[in-house]
C-alpha positions in Angstrom: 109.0 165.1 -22.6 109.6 163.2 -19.4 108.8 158.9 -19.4 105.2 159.2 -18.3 103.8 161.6 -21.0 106.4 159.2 -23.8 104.6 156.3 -22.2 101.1 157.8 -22.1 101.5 158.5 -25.9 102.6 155.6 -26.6 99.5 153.4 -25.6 97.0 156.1 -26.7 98.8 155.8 -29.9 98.2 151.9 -30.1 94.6 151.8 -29.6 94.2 154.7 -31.3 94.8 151.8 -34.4 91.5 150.5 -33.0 89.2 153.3 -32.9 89.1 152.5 -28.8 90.0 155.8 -26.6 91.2 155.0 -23.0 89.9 156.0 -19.7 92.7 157.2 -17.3 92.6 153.7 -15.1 93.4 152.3 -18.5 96.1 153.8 -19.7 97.7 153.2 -16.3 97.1 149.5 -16.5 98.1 149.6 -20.3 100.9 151.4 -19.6 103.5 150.7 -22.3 107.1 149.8 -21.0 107.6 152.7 -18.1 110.9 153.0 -16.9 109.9 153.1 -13.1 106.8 152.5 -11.2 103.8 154.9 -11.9 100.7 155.1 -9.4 97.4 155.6 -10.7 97.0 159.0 -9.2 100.3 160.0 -10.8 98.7 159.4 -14.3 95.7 161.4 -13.2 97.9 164.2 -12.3 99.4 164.8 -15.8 97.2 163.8 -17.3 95.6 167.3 -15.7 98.5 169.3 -15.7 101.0 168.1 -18.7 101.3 170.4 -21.1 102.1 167.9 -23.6 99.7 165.8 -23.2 97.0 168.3 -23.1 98.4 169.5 -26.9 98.3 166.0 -28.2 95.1 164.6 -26.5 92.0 165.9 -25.8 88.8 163.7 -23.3 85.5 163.3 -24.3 83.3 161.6 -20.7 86.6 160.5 -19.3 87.7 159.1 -22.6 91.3 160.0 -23.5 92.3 160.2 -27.3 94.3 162.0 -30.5 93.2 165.5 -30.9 90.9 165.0 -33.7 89.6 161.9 -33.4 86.8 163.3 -30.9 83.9 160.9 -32.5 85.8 157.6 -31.5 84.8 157.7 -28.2 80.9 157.4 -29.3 82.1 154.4 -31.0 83.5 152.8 -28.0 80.1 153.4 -26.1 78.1 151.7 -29.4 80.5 148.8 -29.0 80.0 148.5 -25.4 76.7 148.4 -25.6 76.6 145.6 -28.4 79.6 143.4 -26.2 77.0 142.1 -24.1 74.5 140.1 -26.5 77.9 139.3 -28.0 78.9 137.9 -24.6 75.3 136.1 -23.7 76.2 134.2 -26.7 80.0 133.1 -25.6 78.3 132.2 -22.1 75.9 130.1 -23.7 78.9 128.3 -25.6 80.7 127.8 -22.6 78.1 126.0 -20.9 77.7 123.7 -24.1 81.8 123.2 -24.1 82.2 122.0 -20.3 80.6 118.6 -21.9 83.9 118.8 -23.8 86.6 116.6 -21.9 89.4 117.6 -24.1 88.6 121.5 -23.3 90.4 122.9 -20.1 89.5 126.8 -20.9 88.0 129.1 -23.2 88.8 132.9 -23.2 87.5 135.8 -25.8 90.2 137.3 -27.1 90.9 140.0 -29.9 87.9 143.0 -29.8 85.4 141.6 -28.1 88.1 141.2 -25.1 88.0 144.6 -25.2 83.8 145.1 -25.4 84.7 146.6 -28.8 84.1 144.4 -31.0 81.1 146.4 -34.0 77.5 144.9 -35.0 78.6 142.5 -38.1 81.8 141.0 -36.4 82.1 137.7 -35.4 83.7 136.3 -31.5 87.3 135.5 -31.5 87.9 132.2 -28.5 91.3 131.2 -27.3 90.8 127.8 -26.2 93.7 125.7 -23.9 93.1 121.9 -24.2 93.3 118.7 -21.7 97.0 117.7 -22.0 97.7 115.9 -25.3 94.4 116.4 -27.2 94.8 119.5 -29.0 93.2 118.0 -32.0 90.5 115.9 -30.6 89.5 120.1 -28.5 89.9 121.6 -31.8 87.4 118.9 -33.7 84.7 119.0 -31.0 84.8 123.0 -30.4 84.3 123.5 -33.9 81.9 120.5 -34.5 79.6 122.2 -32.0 79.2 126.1 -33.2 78.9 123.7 -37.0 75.7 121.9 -35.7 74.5 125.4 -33.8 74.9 127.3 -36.5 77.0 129.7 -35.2 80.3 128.5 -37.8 81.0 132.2 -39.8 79.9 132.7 -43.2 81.4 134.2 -45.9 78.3 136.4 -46.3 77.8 136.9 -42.7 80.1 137.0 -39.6 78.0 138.2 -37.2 77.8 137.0 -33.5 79.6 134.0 -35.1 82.8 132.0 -33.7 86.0 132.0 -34.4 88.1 129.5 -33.6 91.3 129.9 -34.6 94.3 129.6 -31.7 94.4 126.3 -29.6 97.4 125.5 -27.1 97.7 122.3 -24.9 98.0 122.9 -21.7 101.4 121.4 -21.1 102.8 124.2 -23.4 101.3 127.6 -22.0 104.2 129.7 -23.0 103.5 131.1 -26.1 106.4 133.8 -26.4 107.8 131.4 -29.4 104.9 132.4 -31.1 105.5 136.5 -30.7 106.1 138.1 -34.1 109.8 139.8 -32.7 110.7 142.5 -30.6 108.3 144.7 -32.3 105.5 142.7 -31.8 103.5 144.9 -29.4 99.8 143.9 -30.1 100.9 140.0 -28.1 101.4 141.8 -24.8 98.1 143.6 -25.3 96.2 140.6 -26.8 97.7 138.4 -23.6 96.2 141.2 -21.1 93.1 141.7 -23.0 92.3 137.8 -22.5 88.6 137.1 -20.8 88.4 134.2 -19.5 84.6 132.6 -19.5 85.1 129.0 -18.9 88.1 127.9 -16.4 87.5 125.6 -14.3 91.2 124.5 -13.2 92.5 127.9 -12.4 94.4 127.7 -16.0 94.3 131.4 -17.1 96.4 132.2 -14.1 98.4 129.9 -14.8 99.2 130.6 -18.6 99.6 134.4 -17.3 102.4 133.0 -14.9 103.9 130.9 -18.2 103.9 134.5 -20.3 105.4 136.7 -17.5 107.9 137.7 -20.5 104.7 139.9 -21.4 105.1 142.0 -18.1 108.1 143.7 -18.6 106.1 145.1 -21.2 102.9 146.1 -19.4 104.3 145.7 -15.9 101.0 147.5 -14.7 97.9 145.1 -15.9 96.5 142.8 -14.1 94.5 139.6 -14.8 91.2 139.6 -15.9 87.6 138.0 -14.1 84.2 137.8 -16.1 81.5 138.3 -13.9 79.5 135.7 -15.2 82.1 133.2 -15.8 81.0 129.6 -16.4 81.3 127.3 -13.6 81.8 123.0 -13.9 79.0 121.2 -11.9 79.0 117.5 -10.6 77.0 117.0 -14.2 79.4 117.7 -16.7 82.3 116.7 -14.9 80.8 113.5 -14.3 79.7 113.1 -18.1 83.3 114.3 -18.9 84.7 111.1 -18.1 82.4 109.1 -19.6 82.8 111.3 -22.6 86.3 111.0 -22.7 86.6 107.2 -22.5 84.3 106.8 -25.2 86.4 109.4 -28.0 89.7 108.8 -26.5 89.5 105.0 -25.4 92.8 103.7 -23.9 93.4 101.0 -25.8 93.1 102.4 -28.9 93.9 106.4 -27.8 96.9 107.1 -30.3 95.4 105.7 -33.1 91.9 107.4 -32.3 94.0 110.8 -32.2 96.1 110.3 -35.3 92.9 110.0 -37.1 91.6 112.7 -35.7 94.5 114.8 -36.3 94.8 113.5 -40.2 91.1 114.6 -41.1 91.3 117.9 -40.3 95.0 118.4 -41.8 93.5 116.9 -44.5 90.5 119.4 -45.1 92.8 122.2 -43.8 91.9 125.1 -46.3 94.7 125.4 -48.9 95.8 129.0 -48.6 96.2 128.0 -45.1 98.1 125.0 -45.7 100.6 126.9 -48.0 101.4 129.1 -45.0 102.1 126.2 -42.5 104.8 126.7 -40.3 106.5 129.0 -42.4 106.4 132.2 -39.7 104.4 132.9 -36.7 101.1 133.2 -38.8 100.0 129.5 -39.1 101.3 127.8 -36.7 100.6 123.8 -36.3 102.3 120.8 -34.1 101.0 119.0 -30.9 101.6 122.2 -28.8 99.9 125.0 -30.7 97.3 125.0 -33.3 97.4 128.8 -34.8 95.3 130.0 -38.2 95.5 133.5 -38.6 96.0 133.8 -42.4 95.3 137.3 -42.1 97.5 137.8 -39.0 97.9 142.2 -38.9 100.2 142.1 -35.6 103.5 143.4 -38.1 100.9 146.1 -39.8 99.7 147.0 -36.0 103.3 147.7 -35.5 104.0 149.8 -38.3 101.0 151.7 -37.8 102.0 152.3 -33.8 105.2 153.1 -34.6 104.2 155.8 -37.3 101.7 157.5 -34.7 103.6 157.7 -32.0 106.6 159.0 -34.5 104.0 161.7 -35.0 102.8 162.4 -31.5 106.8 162.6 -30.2 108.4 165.0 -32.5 105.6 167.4 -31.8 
């Protein structure tokens, strides 16, 4: 089995964790930690002609996945289809958030990043905030999908928000955050990133800050949402207005610390037992991080079980 077809499995194997079957532009984007450079035509080629490859996999419409896993790819077309009344909502958000001076840029991140997020789940947002106000970004952001309505439920999750991962945009390396060596869903979760609000060119930026992520996936390429949200002369002009009157000069530190101490304060329990303690919950003045149920280590033992499989046949 030569690098390509190790590498080929390898990636297959990892989304395979999500139900989500690859096209063959994909996998080369995707592809996991090849030991020299690939073209895309060179992953067509074996794709067609390995013998390996052609044991282990099988394509349903240009969709490449696990022999025996042939109904996924029906899946991934539902899914698709759903993502965009999922993303009409997140673009209707965004518009709302470019009122919001302490917000620099909002990306979708996790599944629907993907377009394969399923009909009851709710919008995962990575938001990067205006240079120490991480917690005045956070307060507003979720103040406003509170009074919408769009805050999830614990009946109902659906077409809701999530927001869970803040970073100020002074800090846009996020590698201290990575869950170890063996850790591969952050490389995939940093390439999967859709940005839908950026108005200072700051996704490029924090991919520039997370290059550590490209010696992983040296192949991928940075993302563009074709109906990204764009700042007029309105809400930049009510941004400063905005800003002066929640984060006044004179009394700015103070304003924040307040800030900051109410939502510590009402900071769910379970999630305040799990502060700081590993790469779960995560919170200081550079990252705000609350994934309680964070599954990147059972990702990783579930990756390294199927592609344990795939190799050593």
């Amino acid at each position: 089995m030569n690098d390509l077809e190790k590498s080929i499995l390898k990636i297959i194997a990892f989304f395979d964790i999500f139900a989500y079957p690859l096209t063959a532009s994909e996998i080369y984007k995707w592809l996991y930690k090849p030991q020299q450079v690939y073209s895309l035509s060179d992953v067509k080629s074996i794709l067609a002609s390995s013998h390996i490859l052609n044991k282990e996999l099988s394509s349903e419409e240009g969709f490449y996945h696990i022999k025996g896993r042939d109904h996924i790819y029906l899946r991934r077309k539902q899914n698709n289809n759903l993502a965009e009344r999922k993303f009409k909502k997140v673009v209707y958000l965004a518009k709302v958030y470019r009122f919001i001076p302490f917000v620099r840029m909002v990306a979708v991140c996790n599944s629907l990043a993907y377009s394969n997020a399923n009909e009851k789940s709710d919008i995962d947002l990575f938001v990067i905030s205006r240079r120490g106000t991480i917690w005045l970004a956070r307060f507003f952001t979720i103040f406003v999908v509170k009074i919408l309505g769009m805050r999830p439920k614990d009946d109902s999750k659906k077409d809701t928000f999530c927001l869970s991962f803040f970073i100020d945009e002074g800090f846009l390396d996020i590698e201290h955050s990575r869950m170890g060596n063996d850790d591969i869903y952050y490389p995939y979760w940093i390439s999967s990133l859709m940005p839908v609000y950026d108005p200072d060119g700051l996704y490029e930026k924090f991919l520039e800050a997370n290059a550590w992520y490209k010696n992983i996936l040296p192949n991928t390429y940075p993302n563009q949402f074709s109906k990204e949200v764009h700042a007029s002369w309105v809400p930049k002009f009510l941004n400063v207005i905005i800003f002066y009157i929640f984060s006044p000069p004179i009394i700015r530190r103070w304003v924040y610390n307040m800030y900051r101490s109410f939502q510590i304060k009402i900071i769910d329990k379970n999630l305040k037992s799990l502060i700081n303690i590993d790469t779960r919950v995560i919170v200081n003045e550079r990252m705000l991080k609350f994934y309680s149920n964070d599954n990147r280590e059972l990702f990783a033992k579930q990756w390294k079980e199927r592609v344990r499989e795939l190799i050593k046949n």
